[in-house]
C-alpha positions in Angstrom: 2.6 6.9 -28.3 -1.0 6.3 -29.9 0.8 3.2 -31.5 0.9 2.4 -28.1 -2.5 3.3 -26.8 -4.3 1.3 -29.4 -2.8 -1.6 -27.7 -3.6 0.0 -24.0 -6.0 -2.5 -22.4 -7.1 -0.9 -19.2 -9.3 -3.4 -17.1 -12.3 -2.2 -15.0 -11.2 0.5 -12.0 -7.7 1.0 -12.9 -5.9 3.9 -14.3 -2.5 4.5 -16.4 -0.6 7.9 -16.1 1.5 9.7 -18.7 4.0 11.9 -18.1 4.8 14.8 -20.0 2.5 14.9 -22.7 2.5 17.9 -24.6 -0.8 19.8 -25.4 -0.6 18.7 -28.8 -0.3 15.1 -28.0 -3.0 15.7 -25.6 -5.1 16.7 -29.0 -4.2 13.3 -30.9 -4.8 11.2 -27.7 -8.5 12.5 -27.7 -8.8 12.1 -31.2 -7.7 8.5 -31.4 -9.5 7.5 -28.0 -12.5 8.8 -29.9 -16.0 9.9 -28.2 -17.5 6.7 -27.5 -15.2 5.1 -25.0 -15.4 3.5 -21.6 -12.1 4.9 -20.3 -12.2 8.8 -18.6 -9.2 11.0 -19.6 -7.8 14.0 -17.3 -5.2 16.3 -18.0 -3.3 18.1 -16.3 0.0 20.2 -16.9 1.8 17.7 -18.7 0.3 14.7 -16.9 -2.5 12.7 -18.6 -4.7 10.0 -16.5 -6.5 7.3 -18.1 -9.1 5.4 -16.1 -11.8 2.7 -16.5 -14.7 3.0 -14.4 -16.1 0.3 -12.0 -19.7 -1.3 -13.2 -20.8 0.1 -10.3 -19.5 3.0 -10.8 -21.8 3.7 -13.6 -24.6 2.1 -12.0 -23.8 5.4 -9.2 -24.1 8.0 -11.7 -27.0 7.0 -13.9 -29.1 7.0 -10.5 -27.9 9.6 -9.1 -28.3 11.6 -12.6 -31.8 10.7 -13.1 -32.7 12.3 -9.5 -31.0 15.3 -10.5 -33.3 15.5 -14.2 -36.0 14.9 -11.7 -35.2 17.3 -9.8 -34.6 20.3 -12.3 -37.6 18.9 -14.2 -39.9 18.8 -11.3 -38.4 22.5 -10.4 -39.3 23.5 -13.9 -36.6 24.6 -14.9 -33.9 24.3 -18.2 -30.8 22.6 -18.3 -28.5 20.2 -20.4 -26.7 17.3 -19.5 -23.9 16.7 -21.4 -22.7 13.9 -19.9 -18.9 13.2 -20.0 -17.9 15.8 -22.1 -14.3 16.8 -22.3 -13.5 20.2 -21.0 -10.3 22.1 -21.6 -7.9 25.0 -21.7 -4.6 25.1 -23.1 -4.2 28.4 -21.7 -4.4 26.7 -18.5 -2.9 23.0 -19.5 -6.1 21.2 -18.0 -8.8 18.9 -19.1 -11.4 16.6 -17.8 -13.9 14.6 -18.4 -16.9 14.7 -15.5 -18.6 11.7 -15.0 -22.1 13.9 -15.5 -22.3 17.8 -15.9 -25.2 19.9 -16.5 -26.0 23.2 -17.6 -28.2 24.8 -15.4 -28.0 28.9 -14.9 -26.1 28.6 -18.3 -28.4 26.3 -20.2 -29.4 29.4 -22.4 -26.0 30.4 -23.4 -25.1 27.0 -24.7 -28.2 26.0 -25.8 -28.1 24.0 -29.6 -24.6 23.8 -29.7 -22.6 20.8 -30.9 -19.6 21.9 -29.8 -17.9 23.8 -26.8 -15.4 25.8 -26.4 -14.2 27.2 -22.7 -12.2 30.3 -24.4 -16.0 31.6 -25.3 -18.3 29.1 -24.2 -19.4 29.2 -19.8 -18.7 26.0 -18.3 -21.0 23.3 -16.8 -23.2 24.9 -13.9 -22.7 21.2 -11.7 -20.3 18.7 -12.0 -21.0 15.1 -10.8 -18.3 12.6 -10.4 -18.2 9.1 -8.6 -15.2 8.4 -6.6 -15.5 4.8 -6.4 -11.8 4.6 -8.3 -10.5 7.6 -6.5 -10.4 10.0 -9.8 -11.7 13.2 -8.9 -9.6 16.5 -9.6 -11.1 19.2 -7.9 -8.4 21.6 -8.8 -8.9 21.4 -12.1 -12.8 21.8 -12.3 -11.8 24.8 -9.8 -9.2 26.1 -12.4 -11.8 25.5 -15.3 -14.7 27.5 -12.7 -17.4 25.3 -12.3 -19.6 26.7 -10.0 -20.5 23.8 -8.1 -18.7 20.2 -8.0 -20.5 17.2 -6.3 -18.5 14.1 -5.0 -20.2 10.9 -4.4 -17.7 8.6 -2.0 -18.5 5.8 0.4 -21.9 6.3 0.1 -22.3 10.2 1.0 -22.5 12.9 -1.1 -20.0 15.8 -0.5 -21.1 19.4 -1.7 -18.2 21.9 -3.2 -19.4 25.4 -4.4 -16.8 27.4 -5.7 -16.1 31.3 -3.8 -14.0 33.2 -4.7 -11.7 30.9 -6.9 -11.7 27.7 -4.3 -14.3 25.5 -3.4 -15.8 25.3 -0.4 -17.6 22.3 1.0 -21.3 23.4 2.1 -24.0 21.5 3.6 -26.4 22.8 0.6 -26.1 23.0 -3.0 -26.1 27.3 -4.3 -28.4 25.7 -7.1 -31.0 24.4 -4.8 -30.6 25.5 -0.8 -34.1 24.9 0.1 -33.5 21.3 -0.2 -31.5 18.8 1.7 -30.0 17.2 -0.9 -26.7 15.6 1.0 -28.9 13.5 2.8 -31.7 12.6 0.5 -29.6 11.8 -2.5 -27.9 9.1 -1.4 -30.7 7.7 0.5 -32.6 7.3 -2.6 -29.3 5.7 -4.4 -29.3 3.4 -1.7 -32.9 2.3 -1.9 -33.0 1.9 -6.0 -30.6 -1.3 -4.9 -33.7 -3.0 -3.5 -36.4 -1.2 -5.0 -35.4 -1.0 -8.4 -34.9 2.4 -10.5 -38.0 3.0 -11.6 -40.0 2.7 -7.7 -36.9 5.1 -7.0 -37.9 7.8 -9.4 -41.6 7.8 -8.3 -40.9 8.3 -4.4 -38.6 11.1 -4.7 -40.9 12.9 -7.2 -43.6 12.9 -4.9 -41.2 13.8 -2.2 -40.3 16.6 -4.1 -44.3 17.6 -4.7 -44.6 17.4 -1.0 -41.4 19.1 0.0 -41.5 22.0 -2.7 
């Protein structure tokens, strides 16, 4: 099988399953995939999903990420982004890889360490993934209990917070309730495609000053 995956050539927003694939196998695949990689890998009892994000796809996520470090930095408060760290449980048979996840109410318990590991180790606060190819798996991150999963789809930004063991879609994020964040978010993604990133930053700082 890895034989085989070193000659996988996935082009841009498709996605190859695998059916099953033991745990241990699971182990190897992320091993020879290695960390720096284009493709996302998800797991789930028995059946592994290999994708290749869109351009735009990342383009998405590294706006929509920076308004969230805005936001949290602007808030003055901690956190860690870790990017698109694989998460997993064999106890549980999942894993995942979020497009961007961040450490919020849990940045202190993680904080300086290299590696994770879910058995000890809380999992990412928020979740961020870009649905542009359609990858999102809500029942794992809902297995794995992140408290809060964000889906950006056909330009609108849906809002899962996790109660009691299932998410629930909510108008607000638990994390920040104050703020209207379904409808400012992707108004700001939109308007970085004309204005640029940088113009995009500024104004939604200072309409954080103003709205805080």
């Amino acid at each position: 099988m890895l034989l085989e995956l070193r000659r996988l050539s996935i082009p841009p927003g498709q996605r190859v399953l695998l059916r099953d694939v033991s745990w241990q196998e699971f182990e190897l695949i992320l091993d020879e995939l290695g960390e720096h990689r284009s493709t996302r890998v998800t797991y789930n009892n028995g059946i592994l999903e290999i994708i290749t994000p869109l351009p735009e796809h990342k383009d998405d996520k590294e706006i929509i990420s920076d308004l969230i470090k805005v936001l949290l930095e602007e808030l003055d408060i901690e956190f860690r982004s870790l990017g698109s760290t694989t998460y997993k449980k064999q106890s549980m048979l999942k894993g995942i890889e979020p497009d961007q996840c961040f450490y919020i109410q849990n940045e202190l318990a993680i904080r300086g360490k290299k590696r994770l590991d879910l058995t000890v180790d809380p999992p990412p606060d928020l979740a961020l993934e870009i649905d542009i190819t359609s990858r999102t798996h809500p029942d794992i991150y809902q297995a794995l209990g992140v408290p809060e999963l964000w889906r950006f789809e056909q330009s609108s930004l849906q809002i899962n917070v996790l109660q009691d063991g299932e998410y629930i879609e909510t108008q607000t994020s638990a994390l920040f309730p104050s703020l209207p964040l379904k409808e400012v978010i992707p108004r700001y993604l939109e308007q970085s495609k004309t204005m640029g990133r940088n113009a995009v930053i500024k104004a939604f700082r200072q309409w954080l000053k103003t709205f805080c």
